[in-house]
FIVO-154089 format. One line per 3 residues: number of its first residue (from 1); their letters; for each residue x, y, z of N, C-alpha, C, O. Coordinates in Angstrom, 1 decimal. Each point is the difference from the previous one (the first is absolute). Layout:
BEGIN
NUM) a) X Y Z X Y Z X Y Z X Y Z; ...;
//
This chain:
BEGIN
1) xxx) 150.2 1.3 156.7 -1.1 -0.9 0.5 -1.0 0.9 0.7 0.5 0.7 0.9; -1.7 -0.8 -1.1 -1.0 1.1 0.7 -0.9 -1.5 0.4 -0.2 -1.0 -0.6; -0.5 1.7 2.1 -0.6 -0.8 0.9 -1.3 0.3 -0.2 -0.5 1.1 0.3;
4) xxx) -0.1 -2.0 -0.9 -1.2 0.2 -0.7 -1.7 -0.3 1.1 -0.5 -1.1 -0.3; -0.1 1.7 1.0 -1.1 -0.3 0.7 -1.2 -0.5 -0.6 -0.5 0.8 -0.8; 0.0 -1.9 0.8 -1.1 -0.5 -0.8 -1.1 -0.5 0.5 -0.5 -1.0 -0.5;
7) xxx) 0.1 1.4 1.4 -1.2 -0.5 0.8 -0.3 -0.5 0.4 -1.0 0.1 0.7; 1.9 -1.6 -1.1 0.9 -1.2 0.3 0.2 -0.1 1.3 0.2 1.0 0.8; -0.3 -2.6 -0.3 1.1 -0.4 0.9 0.8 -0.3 0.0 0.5 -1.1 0.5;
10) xxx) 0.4 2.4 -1.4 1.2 -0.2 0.1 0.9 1.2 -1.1 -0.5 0.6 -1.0; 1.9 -0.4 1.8 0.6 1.0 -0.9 0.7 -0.5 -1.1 0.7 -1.1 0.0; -0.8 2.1 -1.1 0.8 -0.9 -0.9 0.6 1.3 -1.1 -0.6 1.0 -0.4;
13) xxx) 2.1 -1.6 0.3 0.8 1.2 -1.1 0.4 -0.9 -1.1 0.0 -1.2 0.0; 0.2 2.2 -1.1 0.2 -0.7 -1.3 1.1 0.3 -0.1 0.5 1.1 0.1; 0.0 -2.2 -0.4 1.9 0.1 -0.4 -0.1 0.0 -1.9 0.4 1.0 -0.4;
16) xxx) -0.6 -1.7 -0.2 0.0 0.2 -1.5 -1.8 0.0 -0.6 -1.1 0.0 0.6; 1.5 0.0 -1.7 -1.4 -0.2 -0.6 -0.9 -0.8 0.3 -1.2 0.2 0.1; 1.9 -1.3 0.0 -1.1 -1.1 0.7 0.4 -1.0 1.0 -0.4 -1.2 0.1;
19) xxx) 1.5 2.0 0.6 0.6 -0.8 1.6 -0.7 1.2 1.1 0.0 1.3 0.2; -0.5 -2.5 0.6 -0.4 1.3 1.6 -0.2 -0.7 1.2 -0.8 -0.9 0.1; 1.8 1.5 0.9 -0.1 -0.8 1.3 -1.3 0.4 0.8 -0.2 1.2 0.4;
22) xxx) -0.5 -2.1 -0.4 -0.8 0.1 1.6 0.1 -0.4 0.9 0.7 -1.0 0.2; -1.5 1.6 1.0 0.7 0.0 1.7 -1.5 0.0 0.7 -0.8 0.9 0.2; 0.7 -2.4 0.2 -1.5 0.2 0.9 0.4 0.1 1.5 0.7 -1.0 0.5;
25) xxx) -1.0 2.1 0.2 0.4 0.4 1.1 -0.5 -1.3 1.1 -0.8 -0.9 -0.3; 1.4 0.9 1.4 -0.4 -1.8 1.2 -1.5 0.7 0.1 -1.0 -0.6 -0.2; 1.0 1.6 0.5 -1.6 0.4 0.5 -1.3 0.0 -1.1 -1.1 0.5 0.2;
28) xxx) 1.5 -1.1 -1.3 -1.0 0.1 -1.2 -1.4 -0.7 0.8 0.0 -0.9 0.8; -1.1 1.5 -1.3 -1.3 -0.5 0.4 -0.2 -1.4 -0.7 0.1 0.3 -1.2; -0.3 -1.6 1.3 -0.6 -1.3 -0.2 -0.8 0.4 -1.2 0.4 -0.1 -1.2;
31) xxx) -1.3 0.5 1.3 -1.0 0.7 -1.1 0.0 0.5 -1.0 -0.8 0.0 -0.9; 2.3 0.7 1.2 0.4 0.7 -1.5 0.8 -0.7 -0.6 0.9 0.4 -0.8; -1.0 -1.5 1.2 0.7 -1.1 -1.0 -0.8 -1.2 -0.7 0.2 -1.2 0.3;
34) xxx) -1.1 1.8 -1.3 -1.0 -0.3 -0.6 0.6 -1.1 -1.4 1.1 0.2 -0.6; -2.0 -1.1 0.3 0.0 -0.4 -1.0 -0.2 0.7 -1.3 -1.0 0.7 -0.1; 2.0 -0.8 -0.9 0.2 1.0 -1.4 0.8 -1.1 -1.2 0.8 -0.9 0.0;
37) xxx) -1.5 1.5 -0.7 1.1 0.0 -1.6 1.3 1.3 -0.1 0.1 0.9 0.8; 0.5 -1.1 -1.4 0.9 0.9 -1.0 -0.2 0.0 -1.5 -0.1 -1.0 -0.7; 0.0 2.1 0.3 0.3 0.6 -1.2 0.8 -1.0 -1.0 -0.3 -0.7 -1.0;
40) xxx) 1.2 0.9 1.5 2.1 -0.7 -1.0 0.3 -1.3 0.7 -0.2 -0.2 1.2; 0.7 -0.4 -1.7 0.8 -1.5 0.7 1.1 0.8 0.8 0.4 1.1 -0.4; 0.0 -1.8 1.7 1.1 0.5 0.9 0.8 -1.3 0.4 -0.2 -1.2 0.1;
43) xxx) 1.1 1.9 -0.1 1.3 -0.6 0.6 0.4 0.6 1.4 0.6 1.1 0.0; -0.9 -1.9 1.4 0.0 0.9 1.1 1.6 -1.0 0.8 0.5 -1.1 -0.2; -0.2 1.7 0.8 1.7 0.0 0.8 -0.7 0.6 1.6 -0.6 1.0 0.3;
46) xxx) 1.0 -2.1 0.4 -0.2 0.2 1.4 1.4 0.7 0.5 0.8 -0.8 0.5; -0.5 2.1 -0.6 1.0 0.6 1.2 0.0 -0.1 1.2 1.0 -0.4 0.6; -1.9 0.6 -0.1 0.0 -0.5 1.9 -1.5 -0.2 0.0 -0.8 0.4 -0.8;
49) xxx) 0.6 -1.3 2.0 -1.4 -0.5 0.6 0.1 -0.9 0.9 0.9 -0.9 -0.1; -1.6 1.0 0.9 -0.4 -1.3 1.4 -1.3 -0.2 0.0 -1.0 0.6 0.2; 1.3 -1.8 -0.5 -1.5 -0.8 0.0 -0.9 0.5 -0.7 -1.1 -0.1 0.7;
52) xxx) 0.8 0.7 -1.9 -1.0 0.2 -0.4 0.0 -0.7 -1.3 1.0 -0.5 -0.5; -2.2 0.3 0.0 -0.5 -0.8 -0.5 -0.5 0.5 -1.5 -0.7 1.0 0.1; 0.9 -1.4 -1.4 -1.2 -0.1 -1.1 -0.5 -1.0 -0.5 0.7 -1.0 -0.2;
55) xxx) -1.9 1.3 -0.1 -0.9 -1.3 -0.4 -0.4 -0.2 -1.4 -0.4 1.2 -0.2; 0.2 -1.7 -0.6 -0.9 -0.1 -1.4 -1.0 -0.3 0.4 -0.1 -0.3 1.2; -1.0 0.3 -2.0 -1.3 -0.2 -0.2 -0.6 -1.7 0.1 -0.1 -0.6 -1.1;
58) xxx) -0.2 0.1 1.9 -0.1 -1.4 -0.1 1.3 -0.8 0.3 0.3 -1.1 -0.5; 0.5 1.7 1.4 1.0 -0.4 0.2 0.5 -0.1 1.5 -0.9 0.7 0.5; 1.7 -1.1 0.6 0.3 0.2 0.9 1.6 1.2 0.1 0.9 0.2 -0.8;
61) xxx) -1.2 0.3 1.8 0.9 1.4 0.5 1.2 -0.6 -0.1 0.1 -1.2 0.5; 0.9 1.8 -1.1 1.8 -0.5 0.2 0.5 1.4 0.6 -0.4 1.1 0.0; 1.5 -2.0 0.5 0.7 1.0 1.3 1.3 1.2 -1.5 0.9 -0.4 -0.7;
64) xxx) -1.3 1.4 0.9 1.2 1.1 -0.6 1.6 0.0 0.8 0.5 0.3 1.1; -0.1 -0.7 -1.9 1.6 0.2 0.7 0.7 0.5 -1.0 -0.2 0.0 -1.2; 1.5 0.9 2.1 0.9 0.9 -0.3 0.4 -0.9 -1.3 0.4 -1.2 0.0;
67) xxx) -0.5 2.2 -1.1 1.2 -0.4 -1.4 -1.4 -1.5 -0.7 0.2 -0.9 -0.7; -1.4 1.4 1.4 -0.7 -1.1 -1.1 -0.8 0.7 -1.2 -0.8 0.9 0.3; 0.8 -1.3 -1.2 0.0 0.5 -1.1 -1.4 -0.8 -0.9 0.2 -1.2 -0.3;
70) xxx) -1.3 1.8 0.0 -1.5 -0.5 -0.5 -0.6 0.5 -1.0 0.2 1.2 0.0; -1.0 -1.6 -0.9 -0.6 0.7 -0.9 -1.2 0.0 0.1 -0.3 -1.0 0.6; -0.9 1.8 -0.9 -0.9 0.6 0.3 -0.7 0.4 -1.8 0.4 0.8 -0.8;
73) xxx) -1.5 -1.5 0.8 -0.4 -0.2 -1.6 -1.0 1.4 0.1 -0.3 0.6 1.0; 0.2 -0.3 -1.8 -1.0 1.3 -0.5 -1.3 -0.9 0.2 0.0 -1.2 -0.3; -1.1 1.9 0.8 -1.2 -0.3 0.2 -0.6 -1.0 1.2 -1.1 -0.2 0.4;
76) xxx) 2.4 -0.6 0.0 0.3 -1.2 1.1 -0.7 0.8 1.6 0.5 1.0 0.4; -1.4 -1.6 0.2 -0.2 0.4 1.0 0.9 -0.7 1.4 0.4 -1.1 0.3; -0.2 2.4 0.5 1.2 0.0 1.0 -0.2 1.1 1.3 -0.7 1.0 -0.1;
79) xxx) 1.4 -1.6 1.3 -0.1 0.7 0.9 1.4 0.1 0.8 0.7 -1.0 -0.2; -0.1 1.9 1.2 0.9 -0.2 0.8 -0.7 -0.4 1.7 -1.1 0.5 0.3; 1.6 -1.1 0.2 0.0 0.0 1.2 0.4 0.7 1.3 1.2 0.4 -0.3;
82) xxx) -1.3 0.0 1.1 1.0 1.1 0.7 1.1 -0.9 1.0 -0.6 -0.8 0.7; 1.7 0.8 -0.6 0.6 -0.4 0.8 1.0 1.1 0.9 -0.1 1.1 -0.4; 0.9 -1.4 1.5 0.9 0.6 0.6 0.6 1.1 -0.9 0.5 -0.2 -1.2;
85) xxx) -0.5 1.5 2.0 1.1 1.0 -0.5 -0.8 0.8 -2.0 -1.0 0.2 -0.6; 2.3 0.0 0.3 -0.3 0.4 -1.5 0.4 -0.9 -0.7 1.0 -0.7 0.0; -2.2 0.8 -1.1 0.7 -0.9 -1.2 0.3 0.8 -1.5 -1.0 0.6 -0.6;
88) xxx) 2.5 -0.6 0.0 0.2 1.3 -0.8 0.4 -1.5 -1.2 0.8 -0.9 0.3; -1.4 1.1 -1.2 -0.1 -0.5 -1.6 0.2 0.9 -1.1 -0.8 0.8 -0.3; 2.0 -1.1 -0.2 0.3 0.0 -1.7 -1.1 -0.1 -0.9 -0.6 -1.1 0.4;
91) xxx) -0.2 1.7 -1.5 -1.0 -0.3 -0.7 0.7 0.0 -1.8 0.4 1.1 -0.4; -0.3 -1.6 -0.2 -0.2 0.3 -1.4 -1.0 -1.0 -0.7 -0.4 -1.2 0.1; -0.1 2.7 -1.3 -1.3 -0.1 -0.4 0.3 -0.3 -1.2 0.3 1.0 -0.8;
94) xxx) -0.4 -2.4 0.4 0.2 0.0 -1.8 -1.0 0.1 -0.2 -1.0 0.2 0.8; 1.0 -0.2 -2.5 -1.1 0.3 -1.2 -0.5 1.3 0.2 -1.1 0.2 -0.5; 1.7 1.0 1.3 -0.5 1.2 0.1 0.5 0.5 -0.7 1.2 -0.3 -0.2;
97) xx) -2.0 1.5 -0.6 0.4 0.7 -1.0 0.6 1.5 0.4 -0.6 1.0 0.4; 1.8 -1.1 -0.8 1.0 1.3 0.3 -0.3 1.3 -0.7 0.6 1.0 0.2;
//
């Protein structure tokens, strides 16, 4: 597993081809948690978090809790919220090509 720096708010290592944990540090800037697309459809796994938040696009914020599990459409606009502490997420990326 190599700890990958991305200019990001936030660290993230790749465990297989297209599984990778990220880790948004409690001190993340509000700002760098900007509204975006993705590339690939995702399948995201909340490992730990307090109180933080993601939102869809036209949608109201739901609370992330440990062991909740969400999909995330290719092209769908989305944001995280910052809440207490770190929040470290499971990512796999279907329809990417190996």
């Amino acid at each position: 597993m190599d700890s990958t720096v991305t200019g990001r708010p936030y660290k993230q290592w790749k465990i297989s081809q297209n599984v990778l944990v990220r880790v948004f540090p409690r001190n993340t800037n509000v700002h760098e948690l900007v509204w975006h697309r993705d590339h690939h459809d995702r399948q995201v796994t909340v490992l730990e978090g307090n109180n933080w938040l993601f939102q869809y696009d036209n949608e109201i914020p739901r609370k992330l809790t440990d062991g909740h599990v969400f999909e995330i459409t290719k092209g769908h606009y989305h944001r995280l919220i910052r809440g207490d502490g770190e929040l470290y997420l499971k990512i796999i990326e279907k329809n990417r090509p190996f």
